[in-house]
CHARMM-style PDB file with segment names, atoms N, HN, CA, C and O in Angstrom:
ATOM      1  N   UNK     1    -115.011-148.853  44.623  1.00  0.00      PROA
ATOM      2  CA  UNK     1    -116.312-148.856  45.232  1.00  0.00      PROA
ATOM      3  C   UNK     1    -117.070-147.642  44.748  1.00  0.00      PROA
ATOM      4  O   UNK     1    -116.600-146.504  44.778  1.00  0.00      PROA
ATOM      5  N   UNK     2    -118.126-147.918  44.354  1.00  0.00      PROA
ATOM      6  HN  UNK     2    -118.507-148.842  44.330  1.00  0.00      PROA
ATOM      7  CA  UNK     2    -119.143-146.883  44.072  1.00  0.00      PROA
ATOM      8  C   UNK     2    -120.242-146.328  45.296  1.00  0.00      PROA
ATOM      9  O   UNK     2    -121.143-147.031  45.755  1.00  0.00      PROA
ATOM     10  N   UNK     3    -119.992-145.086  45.661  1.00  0.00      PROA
ATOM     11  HN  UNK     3    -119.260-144.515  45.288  1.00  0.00      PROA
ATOM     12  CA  UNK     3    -121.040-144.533  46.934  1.00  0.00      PROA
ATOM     13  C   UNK     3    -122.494-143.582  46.004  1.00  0.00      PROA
ATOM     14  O   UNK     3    -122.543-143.182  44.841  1.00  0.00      PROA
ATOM     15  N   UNK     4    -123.467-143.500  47.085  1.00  0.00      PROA
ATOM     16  HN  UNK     4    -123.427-143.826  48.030  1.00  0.00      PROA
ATOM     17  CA  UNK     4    -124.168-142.031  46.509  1.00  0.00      PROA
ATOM     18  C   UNK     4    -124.536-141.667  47.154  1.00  0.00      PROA
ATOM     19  O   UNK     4    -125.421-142.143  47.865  1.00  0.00      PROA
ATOM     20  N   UNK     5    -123.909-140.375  47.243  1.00  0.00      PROA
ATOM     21  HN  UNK     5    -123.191-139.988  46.666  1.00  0.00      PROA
ATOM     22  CA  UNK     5    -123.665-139.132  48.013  1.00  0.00      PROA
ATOM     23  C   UNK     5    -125.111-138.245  47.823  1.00  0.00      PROA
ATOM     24  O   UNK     5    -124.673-137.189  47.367  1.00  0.00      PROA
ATOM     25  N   UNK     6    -126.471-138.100  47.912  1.00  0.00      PROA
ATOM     26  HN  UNK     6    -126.828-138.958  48.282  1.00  0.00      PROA
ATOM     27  CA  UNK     6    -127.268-137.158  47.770  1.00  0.00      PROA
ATOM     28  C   UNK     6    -127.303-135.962  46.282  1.00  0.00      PROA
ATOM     29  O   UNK     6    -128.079-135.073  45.934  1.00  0.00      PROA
ATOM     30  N   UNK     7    -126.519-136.313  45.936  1.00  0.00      PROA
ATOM     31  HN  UNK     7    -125.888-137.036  46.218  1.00  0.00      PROA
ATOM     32  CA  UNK     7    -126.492-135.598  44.392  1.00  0.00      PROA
ATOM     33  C   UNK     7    -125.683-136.165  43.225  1.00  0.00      PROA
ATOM     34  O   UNK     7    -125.494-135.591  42.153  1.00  0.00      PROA
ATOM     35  N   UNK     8    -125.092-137.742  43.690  1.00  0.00      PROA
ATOM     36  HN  UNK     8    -125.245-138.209  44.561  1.00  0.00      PROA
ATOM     37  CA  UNK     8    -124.058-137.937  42.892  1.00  0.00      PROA
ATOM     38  C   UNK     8    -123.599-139.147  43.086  1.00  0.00      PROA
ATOM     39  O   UNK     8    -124.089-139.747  44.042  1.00  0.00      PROA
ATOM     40  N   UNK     9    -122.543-139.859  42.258  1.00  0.00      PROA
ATOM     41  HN  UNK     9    -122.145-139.371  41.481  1.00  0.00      PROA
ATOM     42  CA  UNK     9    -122.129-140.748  43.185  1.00  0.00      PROA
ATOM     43  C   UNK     9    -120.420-140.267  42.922  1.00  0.00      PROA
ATOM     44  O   UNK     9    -119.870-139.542  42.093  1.00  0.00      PROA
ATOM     45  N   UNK    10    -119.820-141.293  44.390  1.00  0.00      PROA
ATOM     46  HN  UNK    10    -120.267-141.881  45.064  1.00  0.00      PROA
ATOM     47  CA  UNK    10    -118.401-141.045  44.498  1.00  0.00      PROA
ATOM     48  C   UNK    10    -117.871-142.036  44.207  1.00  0.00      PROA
ATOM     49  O   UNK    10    -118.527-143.055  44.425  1.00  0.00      PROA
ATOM     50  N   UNK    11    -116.438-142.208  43.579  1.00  0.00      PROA
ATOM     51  HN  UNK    11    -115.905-141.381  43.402  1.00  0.00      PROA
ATOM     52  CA  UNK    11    -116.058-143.637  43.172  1.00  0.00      PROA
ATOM     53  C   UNK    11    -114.977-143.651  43.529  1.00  0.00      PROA
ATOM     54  O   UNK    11    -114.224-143.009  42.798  1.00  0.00      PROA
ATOM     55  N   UNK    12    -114.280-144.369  44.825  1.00  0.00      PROA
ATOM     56  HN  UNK    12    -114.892-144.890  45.419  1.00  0.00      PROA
ATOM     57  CA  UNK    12    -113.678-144.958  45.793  1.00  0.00      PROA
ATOM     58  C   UNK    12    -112.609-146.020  45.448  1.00  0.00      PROA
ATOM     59  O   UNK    12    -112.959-147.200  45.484  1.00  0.00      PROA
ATOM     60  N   UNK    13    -110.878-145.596  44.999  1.00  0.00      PROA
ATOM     61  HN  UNK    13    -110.594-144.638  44.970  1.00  0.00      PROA
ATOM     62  CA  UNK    13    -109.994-146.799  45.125  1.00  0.00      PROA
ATOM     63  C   UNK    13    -109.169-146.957  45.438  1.00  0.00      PROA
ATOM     64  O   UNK    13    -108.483-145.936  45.410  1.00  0.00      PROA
ATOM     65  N   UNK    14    -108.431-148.217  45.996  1.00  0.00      PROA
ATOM     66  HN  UNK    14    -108.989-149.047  46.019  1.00  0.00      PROA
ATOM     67  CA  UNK    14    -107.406-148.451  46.548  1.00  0.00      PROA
ATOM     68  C   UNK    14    -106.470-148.840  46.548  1.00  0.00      PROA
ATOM     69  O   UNK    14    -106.571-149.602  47.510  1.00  0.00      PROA
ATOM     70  N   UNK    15    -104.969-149.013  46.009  1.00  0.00      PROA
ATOM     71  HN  UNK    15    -104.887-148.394  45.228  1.00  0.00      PROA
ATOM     72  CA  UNK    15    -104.166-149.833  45.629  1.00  0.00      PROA
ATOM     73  C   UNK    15    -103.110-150.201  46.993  1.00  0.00      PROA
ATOM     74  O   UNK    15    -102.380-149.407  47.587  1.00  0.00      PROA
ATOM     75  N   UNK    16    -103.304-151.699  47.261  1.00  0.00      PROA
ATOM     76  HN  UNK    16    -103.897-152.343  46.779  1.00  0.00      PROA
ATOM     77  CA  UNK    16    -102.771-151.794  47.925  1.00  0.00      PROA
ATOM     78  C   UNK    16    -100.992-152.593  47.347  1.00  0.00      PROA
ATOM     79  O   UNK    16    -100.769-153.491  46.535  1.00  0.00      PROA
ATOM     80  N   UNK    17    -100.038-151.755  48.211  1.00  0.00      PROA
ATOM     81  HN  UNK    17    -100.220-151.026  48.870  1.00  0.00      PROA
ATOM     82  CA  UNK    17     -98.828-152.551  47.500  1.00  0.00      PROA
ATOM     83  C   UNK    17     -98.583-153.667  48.011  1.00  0.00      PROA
ATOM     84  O   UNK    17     -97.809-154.336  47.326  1.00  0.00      PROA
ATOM     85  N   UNK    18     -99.181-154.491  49.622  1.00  0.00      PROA
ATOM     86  HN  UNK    18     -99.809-153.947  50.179  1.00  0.00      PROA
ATOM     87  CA  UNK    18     -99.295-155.406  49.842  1.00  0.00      PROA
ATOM     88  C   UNK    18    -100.132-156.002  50.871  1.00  0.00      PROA
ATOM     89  O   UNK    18    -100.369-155.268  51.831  1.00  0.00      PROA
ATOM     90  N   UNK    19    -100.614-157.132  50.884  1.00  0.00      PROA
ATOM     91  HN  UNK    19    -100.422-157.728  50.104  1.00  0.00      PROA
ATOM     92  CA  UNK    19    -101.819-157.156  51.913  1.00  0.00      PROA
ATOM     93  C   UNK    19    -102.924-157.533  51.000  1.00  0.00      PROA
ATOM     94  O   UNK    19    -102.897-157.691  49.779  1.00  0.00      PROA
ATOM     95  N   UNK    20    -104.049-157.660  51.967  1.00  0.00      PROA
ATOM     96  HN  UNK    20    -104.071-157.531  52.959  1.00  0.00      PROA
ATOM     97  CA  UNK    20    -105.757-157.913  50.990  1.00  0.00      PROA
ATOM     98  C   UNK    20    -106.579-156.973  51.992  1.00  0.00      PROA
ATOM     99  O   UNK    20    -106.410-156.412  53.074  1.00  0.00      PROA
ATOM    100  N   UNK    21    -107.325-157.084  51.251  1.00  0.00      PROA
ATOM    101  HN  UNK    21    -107.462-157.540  50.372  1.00  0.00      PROA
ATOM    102  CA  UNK    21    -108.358-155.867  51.914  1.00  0.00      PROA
ATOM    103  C   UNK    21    -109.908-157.198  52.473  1.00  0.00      PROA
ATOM    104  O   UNK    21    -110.180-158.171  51.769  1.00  0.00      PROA
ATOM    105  N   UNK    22    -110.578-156.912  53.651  1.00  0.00      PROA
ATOM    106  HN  UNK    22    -110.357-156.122  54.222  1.00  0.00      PROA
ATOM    107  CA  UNK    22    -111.256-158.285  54.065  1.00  0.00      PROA
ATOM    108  C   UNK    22    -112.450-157.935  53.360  1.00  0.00      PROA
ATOM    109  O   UNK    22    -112.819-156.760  53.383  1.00  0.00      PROA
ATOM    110  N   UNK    23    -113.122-158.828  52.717  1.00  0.00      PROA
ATOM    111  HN  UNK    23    -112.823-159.782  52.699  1.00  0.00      PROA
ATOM    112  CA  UNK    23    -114.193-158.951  51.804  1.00  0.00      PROA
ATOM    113  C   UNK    23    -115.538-159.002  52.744  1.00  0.00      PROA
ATOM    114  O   UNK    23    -115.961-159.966  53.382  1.00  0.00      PROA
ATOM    115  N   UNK    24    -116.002-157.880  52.657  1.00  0.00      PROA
ATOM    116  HN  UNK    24    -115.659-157.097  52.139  1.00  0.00      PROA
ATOM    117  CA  UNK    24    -117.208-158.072  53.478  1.00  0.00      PROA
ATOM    118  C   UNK    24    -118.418-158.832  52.789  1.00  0.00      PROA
ATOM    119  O   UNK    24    -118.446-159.117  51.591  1.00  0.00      PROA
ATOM    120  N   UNK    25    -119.743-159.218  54.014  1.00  0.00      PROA
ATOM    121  HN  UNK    25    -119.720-158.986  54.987  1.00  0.00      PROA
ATOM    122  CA  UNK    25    -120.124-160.286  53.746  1.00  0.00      PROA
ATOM    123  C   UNK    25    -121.400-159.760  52.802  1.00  0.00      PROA
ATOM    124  O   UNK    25    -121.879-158.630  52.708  1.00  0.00      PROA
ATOM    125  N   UNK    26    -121.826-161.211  52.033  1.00  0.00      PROA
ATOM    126  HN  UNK    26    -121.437-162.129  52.110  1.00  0.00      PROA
ATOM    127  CA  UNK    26    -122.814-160.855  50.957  1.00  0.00      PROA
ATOM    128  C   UNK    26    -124.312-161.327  51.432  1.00  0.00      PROA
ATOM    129  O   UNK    26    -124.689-162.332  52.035  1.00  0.00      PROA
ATOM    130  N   UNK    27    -125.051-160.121  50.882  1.00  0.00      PROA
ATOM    131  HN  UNK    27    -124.745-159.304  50.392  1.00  0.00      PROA
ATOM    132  CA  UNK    27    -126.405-159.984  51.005  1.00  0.00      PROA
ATOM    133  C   UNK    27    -127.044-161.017  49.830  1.00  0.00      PROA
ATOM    134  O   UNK    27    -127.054-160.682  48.645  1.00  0.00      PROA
ATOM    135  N   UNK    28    -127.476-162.071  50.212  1.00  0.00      PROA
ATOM    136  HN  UNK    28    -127.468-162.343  51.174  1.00  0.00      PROA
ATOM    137  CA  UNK    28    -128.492-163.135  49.227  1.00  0.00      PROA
ATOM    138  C   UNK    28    -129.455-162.706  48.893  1.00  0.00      PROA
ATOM    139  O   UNK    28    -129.829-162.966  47.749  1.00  0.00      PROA
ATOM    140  N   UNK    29    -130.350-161.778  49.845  1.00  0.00      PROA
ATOM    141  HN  UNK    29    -130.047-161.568  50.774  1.00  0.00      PROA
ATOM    142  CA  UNK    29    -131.556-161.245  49.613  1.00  0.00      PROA
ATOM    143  C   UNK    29    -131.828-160.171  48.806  1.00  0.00      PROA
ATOM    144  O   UNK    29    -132.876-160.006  48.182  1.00  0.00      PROA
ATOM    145  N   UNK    30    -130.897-159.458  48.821  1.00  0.00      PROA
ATOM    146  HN  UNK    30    -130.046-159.592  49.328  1.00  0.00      PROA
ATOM    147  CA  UNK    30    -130.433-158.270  47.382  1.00  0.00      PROA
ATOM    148  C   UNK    30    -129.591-158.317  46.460  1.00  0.00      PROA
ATOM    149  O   UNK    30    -129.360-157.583  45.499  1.00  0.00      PROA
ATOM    150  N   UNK    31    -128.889-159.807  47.063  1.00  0.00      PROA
ATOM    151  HN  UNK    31    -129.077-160.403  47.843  1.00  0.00      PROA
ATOM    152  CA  UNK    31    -127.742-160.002  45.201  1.00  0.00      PROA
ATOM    153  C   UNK    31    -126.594-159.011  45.952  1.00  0.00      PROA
ATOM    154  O   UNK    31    -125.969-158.523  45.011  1.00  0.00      PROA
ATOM    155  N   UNK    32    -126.220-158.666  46.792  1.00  0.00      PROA
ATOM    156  HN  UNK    32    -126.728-159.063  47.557  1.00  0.00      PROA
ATOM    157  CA  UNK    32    -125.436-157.390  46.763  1.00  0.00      PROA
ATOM    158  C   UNK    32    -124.022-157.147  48.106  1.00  0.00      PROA
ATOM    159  O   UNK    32    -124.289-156.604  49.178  1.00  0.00      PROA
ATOM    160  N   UNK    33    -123.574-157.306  48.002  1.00  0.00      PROA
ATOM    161  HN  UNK    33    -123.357-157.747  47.132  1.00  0.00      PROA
ATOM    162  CA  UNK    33    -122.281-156.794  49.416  1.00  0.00      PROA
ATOM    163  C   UNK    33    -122.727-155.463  50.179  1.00  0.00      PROA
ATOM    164  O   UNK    33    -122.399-154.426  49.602  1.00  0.00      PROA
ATOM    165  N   UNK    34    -123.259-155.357  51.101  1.00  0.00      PROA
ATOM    166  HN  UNK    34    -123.526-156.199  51.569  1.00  0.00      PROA
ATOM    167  CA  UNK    34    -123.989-154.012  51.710  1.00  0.00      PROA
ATOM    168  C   UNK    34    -123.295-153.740  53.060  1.00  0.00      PROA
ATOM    169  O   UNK    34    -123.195-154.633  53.902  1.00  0.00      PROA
ATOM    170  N   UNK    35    -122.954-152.849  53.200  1.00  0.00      PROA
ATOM    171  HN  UNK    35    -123.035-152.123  52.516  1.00  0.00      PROA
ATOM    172  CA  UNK    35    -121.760-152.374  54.498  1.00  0.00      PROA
ATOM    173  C   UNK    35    -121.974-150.816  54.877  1.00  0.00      PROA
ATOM    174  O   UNK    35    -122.082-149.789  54.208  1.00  0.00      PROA
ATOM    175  N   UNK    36    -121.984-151.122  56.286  1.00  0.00      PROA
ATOM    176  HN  UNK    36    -121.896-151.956  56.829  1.00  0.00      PROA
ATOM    177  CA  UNK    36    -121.610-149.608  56.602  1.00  0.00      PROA
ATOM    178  C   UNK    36    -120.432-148.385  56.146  1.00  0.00      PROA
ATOM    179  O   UNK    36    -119.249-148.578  55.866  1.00  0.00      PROA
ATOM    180  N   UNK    37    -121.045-147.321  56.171  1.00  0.00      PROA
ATOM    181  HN  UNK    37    -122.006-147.164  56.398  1.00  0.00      PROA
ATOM    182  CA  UNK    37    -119.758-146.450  56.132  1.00  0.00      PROA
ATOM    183  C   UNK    37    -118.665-146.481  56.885  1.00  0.00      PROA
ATOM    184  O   UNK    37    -117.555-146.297  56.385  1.00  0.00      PROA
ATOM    185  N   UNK    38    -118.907-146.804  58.659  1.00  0.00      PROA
ATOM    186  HN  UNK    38    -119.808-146.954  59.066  1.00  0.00      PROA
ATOM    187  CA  UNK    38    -118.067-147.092  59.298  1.00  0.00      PROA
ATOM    188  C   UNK    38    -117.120-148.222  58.913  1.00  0.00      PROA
ATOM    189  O   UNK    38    -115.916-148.182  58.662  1.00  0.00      PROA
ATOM    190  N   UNK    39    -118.096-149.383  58.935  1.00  0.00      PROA
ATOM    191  HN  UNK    39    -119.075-149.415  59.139  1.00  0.00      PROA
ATOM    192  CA  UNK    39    -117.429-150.642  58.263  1.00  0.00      PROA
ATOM    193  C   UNK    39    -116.144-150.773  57.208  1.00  0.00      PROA
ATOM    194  O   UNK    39    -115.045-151.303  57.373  1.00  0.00      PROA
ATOM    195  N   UNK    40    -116.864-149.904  55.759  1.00  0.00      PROA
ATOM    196  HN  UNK    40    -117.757-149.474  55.625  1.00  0.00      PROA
ATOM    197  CA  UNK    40    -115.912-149.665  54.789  1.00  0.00      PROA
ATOM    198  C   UNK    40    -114.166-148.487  55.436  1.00  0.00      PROA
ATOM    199  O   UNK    40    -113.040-148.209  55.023  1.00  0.00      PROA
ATOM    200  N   UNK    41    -114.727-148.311  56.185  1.00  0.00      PROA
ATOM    201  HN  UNK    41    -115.642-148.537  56.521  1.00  0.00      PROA
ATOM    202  CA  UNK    41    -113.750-146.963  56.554  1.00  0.00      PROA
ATOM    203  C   UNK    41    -112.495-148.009  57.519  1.00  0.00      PROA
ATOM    204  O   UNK    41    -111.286-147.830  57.372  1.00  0.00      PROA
ATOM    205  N   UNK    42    -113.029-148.988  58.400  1.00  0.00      PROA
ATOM    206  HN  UNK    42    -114.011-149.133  58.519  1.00  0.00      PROA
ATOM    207  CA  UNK    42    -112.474-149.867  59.344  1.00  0.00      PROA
ATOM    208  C   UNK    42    -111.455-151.112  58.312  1.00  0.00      PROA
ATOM    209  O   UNK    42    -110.357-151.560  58.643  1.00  0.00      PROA
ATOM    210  N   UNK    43    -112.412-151.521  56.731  1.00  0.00      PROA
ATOM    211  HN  UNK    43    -113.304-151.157  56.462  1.00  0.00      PROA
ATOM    212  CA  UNK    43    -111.587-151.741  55.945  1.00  0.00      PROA
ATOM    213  C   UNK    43    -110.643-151.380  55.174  1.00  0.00      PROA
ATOM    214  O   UNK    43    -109.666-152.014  54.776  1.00  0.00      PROA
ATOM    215  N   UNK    44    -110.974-150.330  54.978  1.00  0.00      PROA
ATOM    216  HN  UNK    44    -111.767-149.815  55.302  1.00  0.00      PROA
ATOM    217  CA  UNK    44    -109.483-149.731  54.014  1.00  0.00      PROA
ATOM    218  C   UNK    44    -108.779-149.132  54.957  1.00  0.00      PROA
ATOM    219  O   UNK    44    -108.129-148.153  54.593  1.00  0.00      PROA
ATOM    220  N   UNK    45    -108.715-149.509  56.290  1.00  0.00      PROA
ATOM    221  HN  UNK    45    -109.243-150.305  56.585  1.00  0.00      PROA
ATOM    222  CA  UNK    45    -107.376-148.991  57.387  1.00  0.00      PROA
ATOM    223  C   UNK    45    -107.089-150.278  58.007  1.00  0.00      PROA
ATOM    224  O   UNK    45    -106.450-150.212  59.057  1.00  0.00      PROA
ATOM    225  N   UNK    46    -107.384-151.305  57.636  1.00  0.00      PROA
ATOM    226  HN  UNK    46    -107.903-151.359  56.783  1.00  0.00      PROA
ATOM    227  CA  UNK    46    -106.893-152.721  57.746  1.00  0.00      PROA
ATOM    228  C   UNK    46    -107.166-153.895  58.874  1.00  0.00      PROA
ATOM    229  O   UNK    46    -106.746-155.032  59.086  1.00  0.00      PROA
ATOM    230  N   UNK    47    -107.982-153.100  59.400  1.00  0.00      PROA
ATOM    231  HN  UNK    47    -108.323-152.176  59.227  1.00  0.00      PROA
ATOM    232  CA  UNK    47    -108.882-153.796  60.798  1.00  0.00      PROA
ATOM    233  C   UNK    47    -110.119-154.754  60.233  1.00  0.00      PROA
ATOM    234  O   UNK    47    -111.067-154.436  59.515  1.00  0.00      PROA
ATOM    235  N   UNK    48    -109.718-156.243  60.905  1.00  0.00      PROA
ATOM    236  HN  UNK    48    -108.948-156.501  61.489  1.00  0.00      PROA
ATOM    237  CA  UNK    48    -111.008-156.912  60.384  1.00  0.00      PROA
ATOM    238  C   UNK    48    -111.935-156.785  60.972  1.00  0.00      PROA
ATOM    239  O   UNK    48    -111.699-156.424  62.125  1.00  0.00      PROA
ATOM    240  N   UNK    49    -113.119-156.931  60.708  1.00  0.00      PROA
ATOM    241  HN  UNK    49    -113.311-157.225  59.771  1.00  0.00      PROA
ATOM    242  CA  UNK    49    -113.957-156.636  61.155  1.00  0.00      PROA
ATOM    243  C   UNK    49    -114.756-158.057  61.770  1.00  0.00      PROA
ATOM    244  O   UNK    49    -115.840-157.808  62.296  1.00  0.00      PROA
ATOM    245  N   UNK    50    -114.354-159.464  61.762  1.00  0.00      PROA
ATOM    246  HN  UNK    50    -113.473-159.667  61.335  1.00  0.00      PROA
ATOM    247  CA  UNK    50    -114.240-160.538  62.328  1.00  0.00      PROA
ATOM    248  C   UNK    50    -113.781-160.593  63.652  1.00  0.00      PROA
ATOM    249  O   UNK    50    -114.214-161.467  64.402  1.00  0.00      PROA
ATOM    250  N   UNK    51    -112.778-159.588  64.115  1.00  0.00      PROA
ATOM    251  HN  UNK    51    -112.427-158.877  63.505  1.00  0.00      PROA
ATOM    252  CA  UNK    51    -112.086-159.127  65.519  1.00  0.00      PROA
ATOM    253  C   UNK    51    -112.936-158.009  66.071  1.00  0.00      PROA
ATOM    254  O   UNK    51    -113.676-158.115  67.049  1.00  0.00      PROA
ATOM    255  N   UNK    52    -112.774-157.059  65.429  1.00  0.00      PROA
ATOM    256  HN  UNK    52    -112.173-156.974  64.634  1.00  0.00      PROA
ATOM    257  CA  UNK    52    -113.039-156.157  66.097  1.00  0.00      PROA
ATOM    258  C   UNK    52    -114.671-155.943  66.632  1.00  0.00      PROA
ATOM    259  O   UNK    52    -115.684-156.268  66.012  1.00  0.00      PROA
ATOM    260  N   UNK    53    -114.575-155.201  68.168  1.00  0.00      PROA
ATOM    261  HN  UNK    53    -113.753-154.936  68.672  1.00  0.00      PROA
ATOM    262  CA  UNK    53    -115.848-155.151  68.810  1.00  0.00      PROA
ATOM    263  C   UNK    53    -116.082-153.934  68.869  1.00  0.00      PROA
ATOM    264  O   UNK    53    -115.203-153.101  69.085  1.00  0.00      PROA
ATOM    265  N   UNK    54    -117.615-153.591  68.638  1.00  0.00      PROA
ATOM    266  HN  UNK    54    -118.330-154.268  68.462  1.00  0.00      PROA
ATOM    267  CA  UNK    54    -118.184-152.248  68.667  1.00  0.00      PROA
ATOM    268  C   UNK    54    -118.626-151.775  70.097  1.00  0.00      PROA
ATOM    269  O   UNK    54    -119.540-152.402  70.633  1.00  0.00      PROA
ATOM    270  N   UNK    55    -118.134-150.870  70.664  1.00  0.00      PROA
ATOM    271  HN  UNK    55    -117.391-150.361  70.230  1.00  0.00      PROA
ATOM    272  CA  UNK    55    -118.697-150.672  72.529  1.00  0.00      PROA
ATOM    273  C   UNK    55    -119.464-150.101  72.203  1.00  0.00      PROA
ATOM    274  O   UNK    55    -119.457-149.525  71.115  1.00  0.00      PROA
ATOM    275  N   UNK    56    -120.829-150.041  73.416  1.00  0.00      PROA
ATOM    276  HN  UNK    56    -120.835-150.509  74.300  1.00  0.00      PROA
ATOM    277  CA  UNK    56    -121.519-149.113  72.923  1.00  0.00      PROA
ATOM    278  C   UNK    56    -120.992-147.865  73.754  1.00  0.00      PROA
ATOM    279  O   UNK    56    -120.110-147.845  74.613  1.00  0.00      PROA
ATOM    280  N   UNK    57    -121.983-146.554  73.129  1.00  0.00      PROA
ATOM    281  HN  UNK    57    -122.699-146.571  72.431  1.00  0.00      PROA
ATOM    282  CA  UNK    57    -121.670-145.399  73.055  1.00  0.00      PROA
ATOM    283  C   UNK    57    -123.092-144.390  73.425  1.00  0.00      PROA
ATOM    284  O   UNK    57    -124.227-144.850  73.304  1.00  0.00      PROA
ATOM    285  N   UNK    58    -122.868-143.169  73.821  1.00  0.00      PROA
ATOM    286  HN  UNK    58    -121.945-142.795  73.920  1.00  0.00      PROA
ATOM    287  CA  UNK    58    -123.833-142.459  74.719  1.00  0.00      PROA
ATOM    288  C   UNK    58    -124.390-141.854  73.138  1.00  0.00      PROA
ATOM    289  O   UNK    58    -123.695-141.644  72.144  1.00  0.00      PROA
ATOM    290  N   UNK    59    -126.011-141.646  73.316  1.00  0.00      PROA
ATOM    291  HN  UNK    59    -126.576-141.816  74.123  1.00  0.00      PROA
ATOM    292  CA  UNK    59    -126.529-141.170  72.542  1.00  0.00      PROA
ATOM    293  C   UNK    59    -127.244-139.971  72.250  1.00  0.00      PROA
ATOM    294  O   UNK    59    -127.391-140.234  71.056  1.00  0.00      PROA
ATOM    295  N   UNK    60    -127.677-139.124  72.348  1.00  0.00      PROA
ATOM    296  HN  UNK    60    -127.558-138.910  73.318  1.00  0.00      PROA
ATOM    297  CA  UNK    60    -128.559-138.199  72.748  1.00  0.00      PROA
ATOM    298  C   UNK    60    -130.067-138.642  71.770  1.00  0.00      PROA
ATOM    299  O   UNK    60    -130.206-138.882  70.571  1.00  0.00      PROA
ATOM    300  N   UNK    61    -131.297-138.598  73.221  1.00  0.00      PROA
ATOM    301  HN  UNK    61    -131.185-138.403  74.195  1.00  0.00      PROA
ATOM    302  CA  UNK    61    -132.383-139.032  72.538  1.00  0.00      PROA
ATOM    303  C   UNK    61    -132.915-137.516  71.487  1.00  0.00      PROA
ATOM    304  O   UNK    61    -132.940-136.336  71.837  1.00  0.00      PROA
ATOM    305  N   UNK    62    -133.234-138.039  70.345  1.00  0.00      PROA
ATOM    306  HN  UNK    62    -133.214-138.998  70.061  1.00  0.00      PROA
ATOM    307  CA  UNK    62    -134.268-136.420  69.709  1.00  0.00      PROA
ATOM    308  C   UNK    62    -135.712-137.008  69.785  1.00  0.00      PROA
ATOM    309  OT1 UNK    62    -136.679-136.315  69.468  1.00  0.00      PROA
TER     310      UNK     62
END
């Protein structure tokens, strides 16, 4: 995976010795697979993201 980091980009890989990693879903409107950081982070630790629920969480207004 290719990121960009504010000055750069980072290039992100994984070898898994067994298992699949879940293919997140594709953007038609940009040609493109577009995912959160959280998201990507929830994938490469093996949690689908088809299951899993986001609670919400306290915010502070600025």
């Amino acid at each position: 995976m290719l990121r960009w980091d504010t000055d750069g980009f980072i290039l992100y890989q994984k070898r898994l010795e067994e298992g699949t990693f879940e293919v997140p879903r594709f953007n038609p409107s940009t040609g493109a697979y577009e995912l959160s950081w959280k998201s990507f982070f929830l994938i490469m630790q093996g949690v689908s993201l088809r299951s899993a629920k986001c609670r919400k969480r306290f915010r502070l207004k600025s």
